[in-house]
PyMOL CGO cylinders between C-alpha atoms (Angstrom):
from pymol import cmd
from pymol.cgo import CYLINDER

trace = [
    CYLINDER, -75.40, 16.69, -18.27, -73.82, 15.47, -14.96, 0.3, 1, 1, 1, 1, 1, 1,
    CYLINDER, -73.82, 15.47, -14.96, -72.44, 11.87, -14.80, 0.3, 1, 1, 1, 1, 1, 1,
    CYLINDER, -72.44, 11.87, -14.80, -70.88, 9.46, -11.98, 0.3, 1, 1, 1, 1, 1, 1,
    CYLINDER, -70.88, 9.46, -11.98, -67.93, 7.57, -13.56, 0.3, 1, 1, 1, 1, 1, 1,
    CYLINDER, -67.93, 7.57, -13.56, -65.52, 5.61, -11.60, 0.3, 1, 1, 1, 1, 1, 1,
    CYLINDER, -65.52, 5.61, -11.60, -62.30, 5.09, -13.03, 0.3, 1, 1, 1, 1, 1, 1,
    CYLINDER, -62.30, 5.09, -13.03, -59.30, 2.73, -12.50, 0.3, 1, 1, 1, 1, 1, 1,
    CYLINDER, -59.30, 2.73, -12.50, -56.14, 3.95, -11.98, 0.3, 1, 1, 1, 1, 1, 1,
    CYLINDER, -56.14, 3.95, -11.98, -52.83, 1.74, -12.01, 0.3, 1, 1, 1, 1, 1, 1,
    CYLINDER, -52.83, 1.74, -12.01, -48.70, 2.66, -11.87, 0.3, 1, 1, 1, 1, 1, 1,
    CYLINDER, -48.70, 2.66, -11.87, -46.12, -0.22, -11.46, 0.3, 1, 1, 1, 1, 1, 1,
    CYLINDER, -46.12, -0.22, -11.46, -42.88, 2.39, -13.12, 0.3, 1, 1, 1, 1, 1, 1,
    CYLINDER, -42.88, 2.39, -13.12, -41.21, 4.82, -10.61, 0.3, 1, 1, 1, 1, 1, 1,
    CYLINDER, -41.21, 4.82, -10.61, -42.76, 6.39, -7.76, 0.3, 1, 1, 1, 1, 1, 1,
    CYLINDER, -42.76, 6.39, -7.76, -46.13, 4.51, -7.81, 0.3, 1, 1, 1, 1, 1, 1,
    CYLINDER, -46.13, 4.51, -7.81, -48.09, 6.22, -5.40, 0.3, 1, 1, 1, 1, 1, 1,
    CYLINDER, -48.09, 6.22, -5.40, -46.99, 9.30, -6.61, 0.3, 1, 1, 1, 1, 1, 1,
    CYLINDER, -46.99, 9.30, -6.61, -48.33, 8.71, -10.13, 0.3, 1, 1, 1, 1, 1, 1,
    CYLINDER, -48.33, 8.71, -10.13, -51.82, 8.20, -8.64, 0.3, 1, 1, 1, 1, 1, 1,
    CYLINDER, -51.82, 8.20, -8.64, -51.87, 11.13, -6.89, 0.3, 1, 1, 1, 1, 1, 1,
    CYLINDER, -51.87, 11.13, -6.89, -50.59, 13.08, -9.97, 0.3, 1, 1, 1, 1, 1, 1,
    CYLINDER, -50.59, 13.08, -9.97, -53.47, 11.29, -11.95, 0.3, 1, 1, 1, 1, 1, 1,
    CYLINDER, -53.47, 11.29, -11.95, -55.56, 12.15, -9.39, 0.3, 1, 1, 1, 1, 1, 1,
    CYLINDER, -55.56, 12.15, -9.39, -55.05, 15.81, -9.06, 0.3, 1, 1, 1, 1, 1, 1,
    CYLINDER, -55.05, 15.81, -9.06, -55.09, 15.88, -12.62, 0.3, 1, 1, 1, 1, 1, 1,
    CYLINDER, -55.09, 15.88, -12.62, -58.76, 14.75, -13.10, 0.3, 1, 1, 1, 1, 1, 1,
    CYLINDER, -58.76, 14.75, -13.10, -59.50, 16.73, -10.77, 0.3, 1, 1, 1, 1, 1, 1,
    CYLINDER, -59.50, 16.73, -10.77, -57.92, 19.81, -12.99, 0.3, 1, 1, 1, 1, 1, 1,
    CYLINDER, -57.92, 19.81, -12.99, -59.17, 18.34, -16.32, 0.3, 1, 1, 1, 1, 1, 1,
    CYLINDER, -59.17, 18.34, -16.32, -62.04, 15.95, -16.21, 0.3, 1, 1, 1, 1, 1, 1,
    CYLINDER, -62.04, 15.95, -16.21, -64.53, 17.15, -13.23, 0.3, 1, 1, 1, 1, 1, 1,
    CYLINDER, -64.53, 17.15, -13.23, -64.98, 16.38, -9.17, 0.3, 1, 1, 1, 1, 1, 1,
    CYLINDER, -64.98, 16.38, -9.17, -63.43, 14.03, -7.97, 0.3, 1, 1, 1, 1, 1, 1,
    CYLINDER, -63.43, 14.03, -7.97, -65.79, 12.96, -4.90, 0.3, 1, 1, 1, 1, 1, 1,
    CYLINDER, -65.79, 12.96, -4.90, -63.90, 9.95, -3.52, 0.3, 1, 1, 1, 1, 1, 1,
    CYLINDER, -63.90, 9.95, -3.52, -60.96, 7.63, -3.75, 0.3, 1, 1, 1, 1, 1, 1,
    CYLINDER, -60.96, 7.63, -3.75, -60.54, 4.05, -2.90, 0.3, 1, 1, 1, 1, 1, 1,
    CYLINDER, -60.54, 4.05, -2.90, -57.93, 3.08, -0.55, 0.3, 1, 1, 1, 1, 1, 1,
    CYLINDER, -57.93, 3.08, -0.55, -54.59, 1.94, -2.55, 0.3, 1, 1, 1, 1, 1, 1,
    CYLINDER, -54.59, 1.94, -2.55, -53.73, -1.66, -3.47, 0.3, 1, 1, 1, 1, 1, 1,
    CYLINDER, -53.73, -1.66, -3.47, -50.74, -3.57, -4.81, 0.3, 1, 1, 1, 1, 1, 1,
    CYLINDER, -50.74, -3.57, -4.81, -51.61, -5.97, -7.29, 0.3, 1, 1, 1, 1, 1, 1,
    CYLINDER, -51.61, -5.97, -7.29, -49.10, -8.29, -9.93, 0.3, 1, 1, 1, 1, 1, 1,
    CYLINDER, -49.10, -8.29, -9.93, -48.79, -7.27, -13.52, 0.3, 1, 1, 1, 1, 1, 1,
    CYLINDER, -48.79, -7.27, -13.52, -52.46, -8.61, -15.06, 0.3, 1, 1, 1, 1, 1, 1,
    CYLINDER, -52.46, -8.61, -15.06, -51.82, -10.72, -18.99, 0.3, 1, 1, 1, 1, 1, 1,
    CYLINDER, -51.82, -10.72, -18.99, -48.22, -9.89, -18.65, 0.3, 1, 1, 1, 1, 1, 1,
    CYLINDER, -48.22, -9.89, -18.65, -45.01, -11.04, -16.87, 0.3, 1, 1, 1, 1, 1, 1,
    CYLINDER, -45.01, -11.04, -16.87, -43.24, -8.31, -15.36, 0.3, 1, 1, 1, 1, 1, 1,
    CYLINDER, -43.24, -8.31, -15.36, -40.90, -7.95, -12.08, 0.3, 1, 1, 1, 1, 1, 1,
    CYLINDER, -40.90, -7.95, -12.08, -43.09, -4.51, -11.21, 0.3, 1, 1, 1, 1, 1, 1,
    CYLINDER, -43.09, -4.51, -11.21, -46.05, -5.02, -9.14, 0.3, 1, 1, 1, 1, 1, 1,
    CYLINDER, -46.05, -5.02, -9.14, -48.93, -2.18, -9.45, 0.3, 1, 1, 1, 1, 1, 1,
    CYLINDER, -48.93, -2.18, -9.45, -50.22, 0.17, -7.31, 0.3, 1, 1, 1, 1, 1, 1,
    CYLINDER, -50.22, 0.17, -7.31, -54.22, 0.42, -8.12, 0.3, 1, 1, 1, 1, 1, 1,
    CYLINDER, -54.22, 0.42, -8.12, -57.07, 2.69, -7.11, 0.3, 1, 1, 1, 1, 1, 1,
    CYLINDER, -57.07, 2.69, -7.11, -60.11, 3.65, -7.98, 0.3, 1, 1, 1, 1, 1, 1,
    CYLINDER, -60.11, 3.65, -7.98, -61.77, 7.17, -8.03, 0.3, 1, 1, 1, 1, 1, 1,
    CYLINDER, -61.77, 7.17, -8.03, -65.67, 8.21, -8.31, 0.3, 1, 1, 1, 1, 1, 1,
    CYLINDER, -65.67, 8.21, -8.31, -65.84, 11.44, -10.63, 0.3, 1, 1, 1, 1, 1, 1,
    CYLINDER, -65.84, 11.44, -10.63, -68.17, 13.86, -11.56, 0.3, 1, 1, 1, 1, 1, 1,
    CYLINDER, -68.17, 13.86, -11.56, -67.47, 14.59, -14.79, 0.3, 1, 1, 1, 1, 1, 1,
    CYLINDER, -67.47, 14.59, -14.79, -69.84, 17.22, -17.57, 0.3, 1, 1, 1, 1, 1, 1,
    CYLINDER, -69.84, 17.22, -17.57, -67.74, 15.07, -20.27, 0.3, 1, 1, 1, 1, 1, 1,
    CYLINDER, -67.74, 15.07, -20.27, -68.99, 12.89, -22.65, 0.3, 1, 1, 1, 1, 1, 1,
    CYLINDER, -68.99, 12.89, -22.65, -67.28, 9.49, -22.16, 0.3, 1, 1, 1, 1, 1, 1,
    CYLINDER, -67.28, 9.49, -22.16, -65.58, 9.29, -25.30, 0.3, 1, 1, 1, 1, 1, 1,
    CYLINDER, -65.58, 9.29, -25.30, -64.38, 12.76, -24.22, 0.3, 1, 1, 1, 1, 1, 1,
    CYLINDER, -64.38, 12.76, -24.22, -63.46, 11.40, -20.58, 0.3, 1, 1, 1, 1, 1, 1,
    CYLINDER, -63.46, 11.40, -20.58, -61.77, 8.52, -22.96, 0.3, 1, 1, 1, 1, 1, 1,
    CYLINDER, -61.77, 8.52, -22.96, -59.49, 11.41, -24.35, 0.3, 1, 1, 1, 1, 1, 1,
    CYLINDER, -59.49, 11.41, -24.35, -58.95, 13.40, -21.75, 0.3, 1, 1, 1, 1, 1, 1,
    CYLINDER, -58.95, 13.40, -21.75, -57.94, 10.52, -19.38, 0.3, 1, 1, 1, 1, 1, 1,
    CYLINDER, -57.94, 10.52, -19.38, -55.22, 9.70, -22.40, 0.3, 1, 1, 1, 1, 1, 1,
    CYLINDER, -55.22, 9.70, -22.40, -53.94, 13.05, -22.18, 0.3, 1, 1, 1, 1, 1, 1,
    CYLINDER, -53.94, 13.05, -22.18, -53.73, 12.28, -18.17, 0.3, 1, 1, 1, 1, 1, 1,
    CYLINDER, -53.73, 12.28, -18.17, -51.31, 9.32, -19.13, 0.3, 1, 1, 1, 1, 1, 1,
    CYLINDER, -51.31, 9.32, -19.13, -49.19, 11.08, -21.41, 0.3, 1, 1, 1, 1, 1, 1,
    CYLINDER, -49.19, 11.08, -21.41, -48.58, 14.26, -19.47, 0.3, 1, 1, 1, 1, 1, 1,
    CYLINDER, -48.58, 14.26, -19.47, -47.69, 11.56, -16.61, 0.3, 1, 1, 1, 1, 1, 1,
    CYLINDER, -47.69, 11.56, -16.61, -45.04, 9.86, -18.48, 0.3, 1, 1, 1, 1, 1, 1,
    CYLINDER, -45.04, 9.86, -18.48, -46.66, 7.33, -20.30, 0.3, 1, 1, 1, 1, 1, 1,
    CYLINDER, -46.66, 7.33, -20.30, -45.27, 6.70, -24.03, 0.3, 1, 1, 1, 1, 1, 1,
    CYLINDER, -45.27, 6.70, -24.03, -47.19, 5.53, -26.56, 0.3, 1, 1, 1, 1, 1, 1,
    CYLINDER, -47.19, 5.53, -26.56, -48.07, 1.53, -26.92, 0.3, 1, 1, 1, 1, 1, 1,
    CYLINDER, -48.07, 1.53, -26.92, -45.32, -0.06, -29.28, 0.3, 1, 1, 1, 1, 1, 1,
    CYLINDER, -45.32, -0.06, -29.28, -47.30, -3.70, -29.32, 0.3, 1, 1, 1, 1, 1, 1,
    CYLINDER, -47.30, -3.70, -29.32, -50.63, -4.73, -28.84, 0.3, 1, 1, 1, 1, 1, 1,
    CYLINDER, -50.63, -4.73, -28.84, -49.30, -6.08, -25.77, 0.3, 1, 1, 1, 1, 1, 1,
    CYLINDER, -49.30, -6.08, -25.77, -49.61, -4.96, -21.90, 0.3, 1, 1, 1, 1, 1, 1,
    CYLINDER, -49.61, -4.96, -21.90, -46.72, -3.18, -20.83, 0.3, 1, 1, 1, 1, 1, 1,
    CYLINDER, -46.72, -3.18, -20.83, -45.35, -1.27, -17.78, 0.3, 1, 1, 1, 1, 1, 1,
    CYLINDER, -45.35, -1.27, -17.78, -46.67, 2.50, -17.64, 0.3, 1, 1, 1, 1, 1, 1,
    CYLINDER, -46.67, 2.50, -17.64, -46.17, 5.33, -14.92, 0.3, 1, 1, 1, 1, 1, 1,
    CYLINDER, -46.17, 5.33, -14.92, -50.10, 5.77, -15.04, 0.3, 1, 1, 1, 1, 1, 1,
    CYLINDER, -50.10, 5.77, -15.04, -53.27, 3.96, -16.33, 0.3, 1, 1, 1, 1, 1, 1,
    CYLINDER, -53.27, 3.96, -16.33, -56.47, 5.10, -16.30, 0.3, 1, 1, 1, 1, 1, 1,
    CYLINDER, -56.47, 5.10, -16.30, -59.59, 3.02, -17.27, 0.3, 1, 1, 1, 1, 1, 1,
    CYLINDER, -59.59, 3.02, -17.27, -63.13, 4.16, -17.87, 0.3, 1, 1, 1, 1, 1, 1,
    CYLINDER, -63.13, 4.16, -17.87, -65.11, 1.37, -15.34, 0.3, 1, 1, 1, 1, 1, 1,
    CYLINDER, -65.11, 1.37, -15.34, -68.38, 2.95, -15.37, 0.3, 1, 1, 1, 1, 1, 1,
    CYLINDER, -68.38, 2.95, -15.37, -70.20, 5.45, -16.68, 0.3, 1, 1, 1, 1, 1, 1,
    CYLINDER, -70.20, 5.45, -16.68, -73.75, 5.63, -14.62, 0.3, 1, 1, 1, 1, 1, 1,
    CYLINDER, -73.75, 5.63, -14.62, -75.99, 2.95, -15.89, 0.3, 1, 1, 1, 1, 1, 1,
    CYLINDER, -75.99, 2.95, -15.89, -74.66, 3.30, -19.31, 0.3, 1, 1, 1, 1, 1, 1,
    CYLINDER, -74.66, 3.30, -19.31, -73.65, 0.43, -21.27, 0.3, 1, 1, 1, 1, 1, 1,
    CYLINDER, -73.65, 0.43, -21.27, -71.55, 1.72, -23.97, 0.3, 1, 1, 1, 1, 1, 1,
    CYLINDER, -71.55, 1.72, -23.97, -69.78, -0.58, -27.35, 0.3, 1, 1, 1, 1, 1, 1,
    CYLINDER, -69.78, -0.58, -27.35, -67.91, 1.50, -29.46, 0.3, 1, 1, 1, 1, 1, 1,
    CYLINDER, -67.91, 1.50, -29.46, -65.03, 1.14, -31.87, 0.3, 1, 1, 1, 1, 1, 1,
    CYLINDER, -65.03, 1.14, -31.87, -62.69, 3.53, -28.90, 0.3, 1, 1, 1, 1, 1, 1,
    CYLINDER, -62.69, 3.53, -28.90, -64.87, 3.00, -26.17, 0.3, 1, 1, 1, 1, 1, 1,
    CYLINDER, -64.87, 3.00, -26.17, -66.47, -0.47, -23.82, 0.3, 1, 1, 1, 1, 1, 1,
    CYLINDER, -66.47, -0.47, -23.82, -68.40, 0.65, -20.97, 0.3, 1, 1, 1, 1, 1, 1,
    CYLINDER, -68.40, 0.65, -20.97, -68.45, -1.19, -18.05, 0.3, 1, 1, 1, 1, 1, 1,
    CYLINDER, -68.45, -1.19, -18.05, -64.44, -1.91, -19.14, 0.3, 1, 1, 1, 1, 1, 1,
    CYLINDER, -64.44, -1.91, -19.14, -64.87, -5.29, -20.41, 0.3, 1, 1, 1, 1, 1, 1,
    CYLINDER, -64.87, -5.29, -20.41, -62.33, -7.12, -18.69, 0.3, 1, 1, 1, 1, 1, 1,
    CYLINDER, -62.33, -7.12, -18.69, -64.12, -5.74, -14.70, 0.3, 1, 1, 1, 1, 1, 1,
    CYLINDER, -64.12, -5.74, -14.70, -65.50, -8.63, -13.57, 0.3, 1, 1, 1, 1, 1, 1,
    CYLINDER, -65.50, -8.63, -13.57, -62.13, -10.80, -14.33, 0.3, 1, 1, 1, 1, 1, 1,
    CYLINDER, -62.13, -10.80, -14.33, -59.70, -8.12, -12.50, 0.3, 1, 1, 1, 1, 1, 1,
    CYLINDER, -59.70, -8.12, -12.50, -59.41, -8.49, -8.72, 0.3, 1, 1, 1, 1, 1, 1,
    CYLINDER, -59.41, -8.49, -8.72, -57.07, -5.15, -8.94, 0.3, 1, 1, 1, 1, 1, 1,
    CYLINDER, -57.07, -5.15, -8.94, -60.41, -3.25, -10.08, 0.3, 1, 1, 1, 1, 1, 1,
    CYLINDER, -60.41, -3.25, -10.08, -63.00, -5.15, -8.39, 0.3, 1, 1, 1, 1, 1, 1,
    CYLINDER, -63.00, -5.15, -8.39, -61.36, -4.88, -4.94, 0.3, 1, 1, 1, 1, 1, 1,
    CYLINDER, -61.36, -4.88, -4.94, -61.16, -0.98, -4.80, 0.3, 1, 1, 1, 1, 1, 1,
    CYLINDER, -61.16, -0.98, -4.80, -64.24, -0.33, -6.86, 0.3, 1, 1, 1, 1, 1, 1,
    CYLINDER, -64.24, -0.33, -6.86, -66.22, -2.73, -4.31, 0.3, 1, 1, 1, 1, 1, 1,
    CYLINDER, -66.22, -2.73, -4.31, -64.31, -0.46, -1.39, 0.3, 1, 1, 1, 1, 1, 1,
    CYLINDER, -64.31, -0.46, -1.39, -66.86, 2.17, -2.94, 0.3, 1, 1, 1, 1, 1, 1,
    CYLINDER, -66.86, 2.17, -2.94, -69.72, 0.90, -4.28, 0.3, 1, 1, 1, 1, 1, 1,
    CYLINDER, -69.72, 0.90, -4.28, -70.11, -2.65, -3.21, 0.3, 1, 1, 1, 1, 1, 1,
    CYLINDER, -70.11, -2.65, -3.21, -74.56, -3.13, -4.08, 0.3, 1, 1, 1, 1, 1, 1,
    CYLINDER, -74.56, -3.13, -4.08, -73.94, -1.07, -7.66, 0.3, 1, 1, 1, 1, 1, 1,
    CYLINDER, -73.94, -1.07, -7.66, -74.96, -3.19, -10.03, 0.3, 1, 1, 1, 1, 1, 1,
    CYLINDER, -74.96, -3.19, -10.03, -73.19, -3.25, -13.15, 0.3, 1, 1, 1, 1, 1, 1,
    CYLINDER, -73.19, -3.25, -13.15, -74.61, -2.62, -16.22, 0.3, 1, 1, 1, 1, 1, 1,
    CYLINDER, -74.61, -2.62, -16.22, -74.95, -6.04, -18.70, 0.3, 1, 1, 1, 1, 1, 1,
    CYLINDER, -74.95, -6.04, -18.70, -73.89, -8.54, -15.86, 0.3, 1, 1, 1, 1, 1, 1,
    CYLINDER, -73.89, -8.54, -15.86, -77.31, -8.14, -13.43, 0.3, 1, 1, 1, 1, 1, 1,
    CYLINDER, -77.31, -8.14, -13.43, -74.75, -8.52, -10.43, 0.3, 1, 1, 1, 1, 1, 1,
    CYLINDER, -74.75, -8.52, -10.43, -73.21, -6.28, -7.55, 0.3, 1, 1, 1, 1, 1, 1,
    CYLINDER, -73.21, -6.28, -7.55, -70.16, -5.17, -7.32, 0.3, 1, 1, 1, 1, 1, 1,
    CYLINDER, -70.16, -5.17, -7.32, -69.46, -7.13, -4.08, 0.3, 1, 1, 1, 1, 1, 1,
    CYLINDER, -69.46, -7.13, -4.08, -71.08, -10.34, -6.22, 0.3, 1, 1, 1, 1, 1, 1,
    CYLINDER, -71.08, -10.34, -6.22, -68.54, -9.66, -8.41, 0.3, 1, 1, 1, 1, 1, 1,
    CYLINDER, -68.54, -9.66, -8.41, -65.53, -9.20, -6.12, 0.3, 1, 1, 1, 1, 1, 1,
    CYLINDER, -65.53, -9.20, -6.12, -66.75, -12.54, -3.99, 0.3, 1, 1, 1, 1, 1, 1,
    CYLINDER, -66.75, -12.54, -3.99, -66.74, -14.79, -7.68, 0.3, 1, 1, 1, 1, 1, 1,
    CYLINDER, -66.74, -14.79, -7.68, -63.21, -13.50, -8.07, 0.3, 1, 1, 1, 1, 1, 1,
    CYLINDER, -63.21, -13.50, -8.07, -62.33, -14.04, -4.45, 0.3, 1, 1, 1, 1, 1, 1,
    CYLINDER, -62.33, -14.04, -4.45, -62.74, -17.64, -4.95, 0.3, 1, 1, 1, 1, 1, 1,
    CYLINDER, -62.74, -17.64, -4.95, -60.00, -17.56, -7.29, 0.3, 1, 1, 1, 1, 1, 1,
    CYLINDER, -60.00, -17.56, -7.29, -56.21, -17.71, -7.66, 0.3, 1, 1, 1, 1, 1, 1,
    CYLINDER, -56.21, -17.71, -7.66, -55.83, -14.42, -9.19, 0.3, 1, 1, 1, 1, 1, 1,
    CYLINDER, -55.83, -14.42, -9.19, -57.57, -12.57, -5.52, 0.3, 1, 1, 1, 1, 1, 1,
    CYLINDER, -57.57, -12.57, -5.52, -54.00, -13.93, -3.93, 0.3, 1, 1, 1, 1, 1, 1,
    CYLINDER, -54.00, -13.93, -3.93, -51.94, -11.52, -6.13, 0.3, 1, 1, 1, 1, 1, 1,
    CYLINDER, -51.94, -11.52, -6.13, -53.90, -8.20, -4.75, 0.3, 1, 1, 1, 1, 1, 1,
    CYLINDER, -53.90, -8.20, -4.75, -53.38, -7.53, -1.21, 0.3, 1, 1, 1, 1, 1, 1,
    CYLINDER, -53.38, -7.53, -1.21, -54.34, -3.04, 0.20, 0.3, 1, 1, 1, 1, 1, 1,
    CYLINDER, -54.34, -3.04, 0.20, -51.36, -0.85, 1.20, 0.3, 1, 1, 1, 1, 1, 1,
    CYLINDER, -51.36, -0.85, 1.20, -50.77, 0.47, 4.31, 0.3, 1, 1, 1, 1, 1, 1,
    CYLINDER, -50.77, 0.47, 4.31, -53.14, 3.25, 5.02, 0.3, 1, 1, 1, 1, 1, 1,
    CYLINDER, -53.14, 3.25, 5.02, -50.30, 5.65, 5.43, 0.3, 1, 1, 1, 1, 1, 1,
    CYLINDER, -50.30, 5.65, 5.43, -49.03, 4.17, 2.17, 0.3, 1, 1, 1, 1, 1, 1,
    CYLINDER, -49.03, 4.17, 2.17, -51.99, 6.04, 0.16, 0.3, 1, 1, 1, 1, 1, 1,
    CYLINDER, -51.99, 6.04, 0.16, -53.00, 8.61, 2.72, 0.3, 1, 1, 1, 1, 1, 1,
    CYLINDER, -53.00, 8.61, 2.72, -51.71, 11.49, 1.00, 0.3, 1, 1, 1, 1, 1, 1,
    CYLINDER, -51.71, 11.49, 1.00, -54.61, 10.96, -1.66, 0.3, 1, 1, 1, 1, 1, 1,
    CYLINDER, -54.61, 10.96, -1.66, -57.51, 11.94, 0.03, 0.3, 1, 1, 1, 1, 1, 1,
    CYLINDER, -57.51, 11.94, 0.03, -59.70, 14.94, -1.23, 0.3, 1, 1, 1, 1, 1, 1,
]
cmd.load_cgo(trace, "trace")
């Protein structure tokens, strides 16, 4: 069966932009249609100190894969980018992230797998792009829009450390 899932993408190691677009075309390859992207922002490192700011995005994807399937392919995504294997159960830099957001309606709580991503509503560097998208989705579990969601965060400190590239900064990833 067909499913809309929007996923999060991040970079903040080497060529940032270029990591998205690899991720990108990637999903494409591996996971299903990729229908649209978000525009690209820069955000601070999120639970973490690091000197690397992130470059964030996120994509809407048809996908035939189950979403602890999507879960495993979009690992295989990370690795084949460059991304190592967590040594802590700490944040840490990577080449490429990607987060499950949203699966449809579904409201998943699984051992591998939270779906919506249970930090969303708290993360201006997800909200911001995915509201760039779908701004009157609401989200399963929380009764509120995206854009409700975005405008809670807006009012605080942590909207100031996400600010959208250049459009010729992330034009080279649309479909």
């Amino acid at each position: 069966m067909t499913q809309i899932a929007y996923l999060g993408l991040g970079s903040n190691l080497g060529n940032r932009i270029r990591h998205l677009n690899v991720g990108i075309r990637l999903l494409e390859k591996q996971a299903g249609d990729v229908l649209r992207v978000s525009p690209f922002y820069e955000s601070e490192p999120w639970g973490y100190q690091s000197p690397n700011r992130y470059v964030n995005a996120v994509c809407e994807l048809r996908t035939e894969l189950q979403p602890l399937r999507l879960l495993d392919c979009c690992k295989n995504i990370e690795r084949q980018a460059g991304r190592k294997n967590k040594t802590s159960d700490h944040y840490e830099d990577r080449p490429l992230d990607i987060d499950i957001l949203l699966y449809g309606n579904d409201a998943i709580d699984c051992p591998r797998l939270t779906i919506p991503h249970p930090r969303l509503a708290i993360r201006a560097f997800v909200l911001f792009p995915l509201s760039d998208l779908i701004p009157d989705f609401i989200v399963p579990l929380t009764r509120k829009s995206v854009a409700q969601l975005r405008d809670e965060i807006t009012d605080s400190s942590d909207s100031d450390r996400v600010r959208p590239l250049p459009p010729l900064s992330s034009s080279s990833h649309s479909l």
